[in-house]
N, C-alpha and C positions, 0 to 999 in steps of 0.2 A: 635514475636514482632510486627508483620505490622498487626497481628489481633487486638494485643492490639493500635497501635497506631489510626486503623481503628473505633473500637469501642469507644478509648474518644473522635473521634472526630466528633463521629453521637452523643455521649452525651452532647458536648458542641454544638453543631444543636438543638435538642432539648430545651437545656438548652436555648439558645439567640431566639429560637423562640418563646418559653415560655413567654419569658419577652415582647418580642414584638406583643406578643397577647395581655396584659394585657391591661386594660381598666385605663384610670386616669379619676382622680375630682379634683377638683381647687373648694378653696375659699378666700375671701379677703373679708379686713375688715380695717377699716382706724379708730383712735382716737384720739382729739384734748383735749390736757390738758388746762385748763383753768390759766392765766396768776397768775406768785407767784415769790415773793419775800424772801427767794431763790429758786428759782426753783431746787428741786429734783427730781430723779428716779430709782427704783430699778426693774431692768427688769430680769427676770426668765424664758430662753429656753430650753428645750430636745433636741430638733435636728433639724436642719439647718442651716441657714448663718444669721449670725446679720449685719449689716451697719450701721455706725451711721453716720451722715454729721450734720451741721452748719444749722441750723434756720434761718428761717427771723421773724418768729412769737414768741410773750415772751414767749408762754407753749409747751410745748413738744406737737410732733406730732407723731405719731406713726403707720406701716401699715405694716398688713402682708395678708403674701401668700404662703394658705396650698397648698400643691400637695400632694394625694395618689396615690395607684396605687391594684387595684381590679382583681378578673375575669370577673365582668360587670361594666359598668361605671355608672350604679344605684347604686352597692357597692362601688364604690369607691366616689361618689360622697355624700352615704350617711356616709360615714366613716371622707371626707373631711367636713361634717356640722358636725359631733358629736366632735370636736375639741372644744374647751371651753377657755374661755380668763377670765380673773379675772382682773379688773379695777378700781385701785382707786384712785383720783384726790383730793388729800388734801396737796397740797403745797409740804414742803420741807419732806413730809411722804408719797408723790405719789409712786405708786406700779403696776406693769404690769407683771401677768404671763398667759405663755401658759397651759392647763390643759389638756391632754389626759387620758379622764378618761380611769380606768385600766379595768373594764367590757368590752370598745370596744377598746381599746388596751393593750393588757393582755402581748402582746411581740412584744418589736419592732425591724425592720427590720432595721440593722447599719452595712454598707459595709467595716469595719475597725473590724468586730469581727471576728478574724480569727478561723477556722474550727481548726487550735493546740489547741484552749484554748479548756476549760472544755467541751466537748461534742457542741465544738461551740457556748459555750451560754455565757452571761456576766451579769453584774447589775451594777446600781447605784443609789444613794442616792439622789433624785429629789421631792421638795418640801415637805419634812419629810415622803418620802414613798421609796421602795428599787423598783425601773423598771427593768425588764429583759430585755433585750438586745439578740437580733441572729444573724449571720453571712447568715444564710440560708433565702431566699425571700421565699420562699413555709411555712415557720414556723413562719413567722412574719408577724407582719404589715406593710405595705410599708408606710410610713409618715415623710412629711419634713414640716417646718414652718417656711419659710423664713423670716426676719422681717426688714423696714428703721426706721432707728429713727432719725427726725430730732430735734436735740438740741438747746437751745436760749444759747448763749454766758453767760459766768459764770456762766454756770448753772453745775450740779453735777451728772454724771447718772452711775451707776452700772449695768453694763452688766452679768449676767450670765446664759453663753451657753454652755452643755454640751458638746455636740457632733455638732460640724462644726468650718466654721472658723467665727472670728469676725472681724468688722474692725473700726476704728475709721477717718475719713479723714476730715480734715480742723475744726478739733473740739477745741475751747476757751471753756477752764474752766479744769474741773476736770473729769475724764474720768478710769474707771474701765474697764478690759476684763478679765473675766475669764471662763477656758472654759477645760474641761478632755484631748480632742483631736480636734486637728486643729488649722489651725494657726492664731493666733493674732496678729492684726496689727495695728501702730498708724501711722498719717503722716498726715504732712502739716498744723499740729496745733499748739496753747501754752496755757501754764497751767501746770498742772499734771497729765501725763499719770502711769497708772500701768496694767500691763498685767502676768497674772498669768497662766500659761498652767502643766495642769498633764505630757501631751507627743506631744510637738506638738512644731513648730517652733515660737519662736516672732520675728519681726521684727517692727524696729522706723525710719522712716527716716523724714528732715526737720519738727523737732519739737524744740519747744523752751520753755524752762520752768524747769521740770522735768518729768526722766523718773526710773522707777521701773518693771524693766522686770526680772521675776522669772518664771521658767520651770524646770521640773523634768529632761526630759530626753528629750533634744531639742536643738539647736542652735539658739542662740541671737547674732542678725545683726542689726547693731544700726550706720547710716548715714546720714552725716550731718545734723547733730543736734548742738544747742548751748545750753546746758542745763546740770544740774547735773544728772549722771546717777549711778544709784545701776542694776547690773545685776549679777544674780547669776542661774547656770547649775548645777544640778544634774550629769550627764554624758552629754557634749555637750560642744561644744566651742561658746566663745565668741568672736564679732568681732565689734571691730569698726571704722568705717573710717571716716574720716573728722572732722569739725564740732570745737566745744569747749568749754569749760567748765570744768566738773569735770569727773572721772571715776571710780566707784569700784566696782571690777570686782570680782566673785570667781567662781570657779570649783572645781565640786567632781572631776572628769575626763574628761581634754577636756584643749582645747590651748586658753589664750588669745590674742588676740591682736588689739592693738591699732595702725592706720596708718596715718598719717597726721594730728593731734590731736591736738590741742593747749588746754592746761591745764593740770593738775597732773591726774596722774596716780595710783591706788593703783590696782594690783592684786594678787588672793591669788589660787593657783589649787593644788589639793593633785595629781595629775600626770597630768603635761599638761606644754607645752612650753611656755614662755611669750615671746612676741615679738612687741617692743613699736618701729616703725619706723618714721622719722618725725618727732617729736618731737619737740612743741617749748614751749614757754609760762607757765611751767608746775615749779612751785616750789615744791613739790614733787613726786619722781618714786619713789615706791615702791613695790618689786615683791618677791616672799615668792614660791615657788616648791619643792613638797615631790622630784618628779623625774622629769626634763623637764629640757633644756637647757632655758636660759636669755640671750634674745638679746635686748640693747637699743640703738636709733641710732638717731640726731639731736641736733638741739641749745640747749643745756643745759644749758646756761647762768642764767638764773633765778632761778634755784636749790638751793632750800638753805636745804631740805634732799634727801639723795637718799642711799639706802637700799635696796640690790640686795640677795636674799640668796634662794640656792639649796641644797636640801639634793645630789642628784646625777645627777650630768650637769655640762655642761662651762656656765662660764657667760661673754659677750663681750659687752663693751662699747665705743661706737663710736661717738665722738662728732664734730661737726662742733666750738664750743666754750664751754668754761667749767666754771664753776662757781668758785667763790672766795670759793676752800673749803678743808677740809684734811677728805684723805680715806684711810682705813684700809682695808686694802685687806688679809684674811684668808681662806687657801685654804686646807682642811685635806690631800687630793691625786690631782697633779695638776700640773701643769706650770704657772706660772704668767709672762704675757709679756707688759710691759709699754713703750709705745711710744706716750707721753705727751711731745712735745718740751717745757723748762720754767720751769716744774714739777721737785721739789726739791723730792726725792727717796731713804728713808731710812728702817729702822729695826727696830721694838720696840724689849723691853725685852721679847716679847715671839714668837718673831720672825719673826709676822708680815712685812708685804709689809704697809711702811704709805708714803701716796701720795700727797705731797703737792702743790696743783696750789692756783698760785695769793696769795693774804694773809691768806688764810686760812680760812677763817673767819665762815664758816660751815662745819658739820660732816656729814661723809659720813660712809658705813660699809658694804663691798663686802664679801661673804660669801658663800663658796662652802664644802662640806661634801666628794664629789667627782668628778672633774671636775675645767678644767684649767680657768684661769680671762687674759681678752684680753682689755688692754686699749687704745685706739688710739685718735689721731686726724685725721680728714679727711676735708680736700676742702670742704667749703661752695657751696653752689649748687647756679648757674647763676640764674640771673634772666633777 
């Protein structure tokens, strides 16, 4: 064992001095779009980090920065010039991509492809061509292609970055991120954000307008914001705190929840717990789990639906004030416990729990497959 522990750690010696031998090149290159009414962009990356920020100038400004990494720094630096941009400046049909031609980069070097997969190696689908992708520095090319793009206000730009992360910050107007791996990000803007990620995390915070955050297999974190939001997870949870407006939320697999939220609520997860705390402002909650417990907890008063249903969970509702409304509480295997002070509490014909606060005046419909319903009222919180 201490031979083996001895010999990977002269190969990881090797291995970090390898890398710290290697030679880098750097290039930059700056592009100013000429003033349009609407001002468009559709930007096209393989690998690095994108930025986007807020303009002062009416056309897009745009600038990147290659780094490679060689055995001589004349390789690397002519590897960092054979790097290629495609530019075209026609208004609301402007277009900006990165090009590494495949003659001098036949396979790239991307520290996310792990040695499990197929022989270490990957692909993807990059301006109607299929790029190979390696986990290993000694079989690929080392190359990143950093890019800022400053935006004019109501302007319209589509981002897509393969491999890194993207960001969008203090951006008005309409804003795309999509990106295979890495994380995507909006914040400090308004408009319409959407961020789309293969495997990677999104995050929104203080934006206002709307937000459309979709990920395969990722966690979407979405704070203080005032805006309508659609966020949907492949496997991953969603979360959102603060903030107000709307919310609809779904999971393959993964927990939503909503924490200090003001506005309605819709989530949908085929195994994942919903858990809406806070709660005010919000005319309706509405939560739907194949398997996960439901917990909603705040001023309910403005409820005029609410529609709680588990296939297998409790579902517990905690209210500081309740709306004018009658609920049906049907539970297959369960306890039902109602501690509604005021609440008129009877049996339909199928032998239903129906729940009468105030005059009734909306429907409600609690709904468990397996799994007890917890009603309360609880103390308003000081202020």
């Amino acid at each position: 064992m201490k031979r083996f522990l001895a010999g990977a750690t002269a190969l990881a010696l090797v291995t970090l001095a390898a890398q710290a031998d290697a030679a880098s090149g750097t290039a930059t290159r700056a592009w100013q779009f000429k003033d349009a009414a609407p001002a468009a962009l559709e930007l096209d990356n393989l690998i690095g980090d994108v930025r986007v920020e807020r303009g002062t100038a009416a056309g897009f400004y745009v600038s990147v920065v290659v780094t490679t990494e060689a055995d001589t720094s004349a390789e690397a630096q002519a590897l960092a010039e054979a790097v290629e941009f495609r530019s075209h400046d026609s208004g609301a049909d402007s277009s900006f991509a990165v090009v590494l031609p495949a003659e001098r980069f036949p396979r790239i070097y991307y520290h996310e492809v792990h040695q499990g997969w197929f022989a270490g190696r990957a692909s993807a689908e990059y301006l109607g061509e299929r790029r190979r992708l390696t986990g290993d520095r000694d079989e690929g090319q080392v190359v990143r292609v950093d890019i800022l793009v400053r935006a004019p206000a109501g302007s319209k730009l589509a981002v897509r970055n393969l491999f890194g992360d993207s960001t969008a910050d203090g951006v008005s107007g309409e804003v795309s991120l999509e990106g295979t791996g890495g994380q995507l990000a909006a914040r400090n803007g308004d408009g319409r954000a959407r961020l789309d990620s293969g495997s990677g995390p999104v995050e929104v915070s203080a934006w206002s307008g709307e937000v459309v955050a979709d990920t395969g297999s990722g966690a979407i974190r979405v704070r203080d914001c005032r805006c309508r939001i659609k966020a949907d997870s492949g496997s991953g949870a969603v979360n959102v705190t603060g903030g107000e407006g709307e919310l609809d939320a779904d999971t393959g697999s993964g927990t939503v929840s909503a924490e200090d939220f003001k506005g309605s609520v819709r989530a949908d997860t085929g195994s994942g717990a919903v858990r809406i705390v806070g709660s005010s402002g919000a005319t309706e909650v509405a939560a739907d789990t194949g398997s996960g417990s439901v917990s909603v907890s705040g001023d309910l008063s403005a409820l005029q639906r609410l529609h709680l249903d588990t296939g297998s969970g409790g579902i517990e509702v905690e209210a500081t004030a309740w709306p004018s409304m009658e609920l049906v509480v049907d539970t297959g295997s369960g306890g039902v416990d109602i501690d509604v002070p005021g609440a008129e509490v009877s049996r339909d014909e199928d032998r239903h729990y129906v729940v009468r606060v105030g005059g009734g005046g909306f429907r409600g419909k609690i709904d468990t497959g397996s799994g007890s319903v917890r009603l309360r009222t609880a103390a308003a919180a000081a202020h």
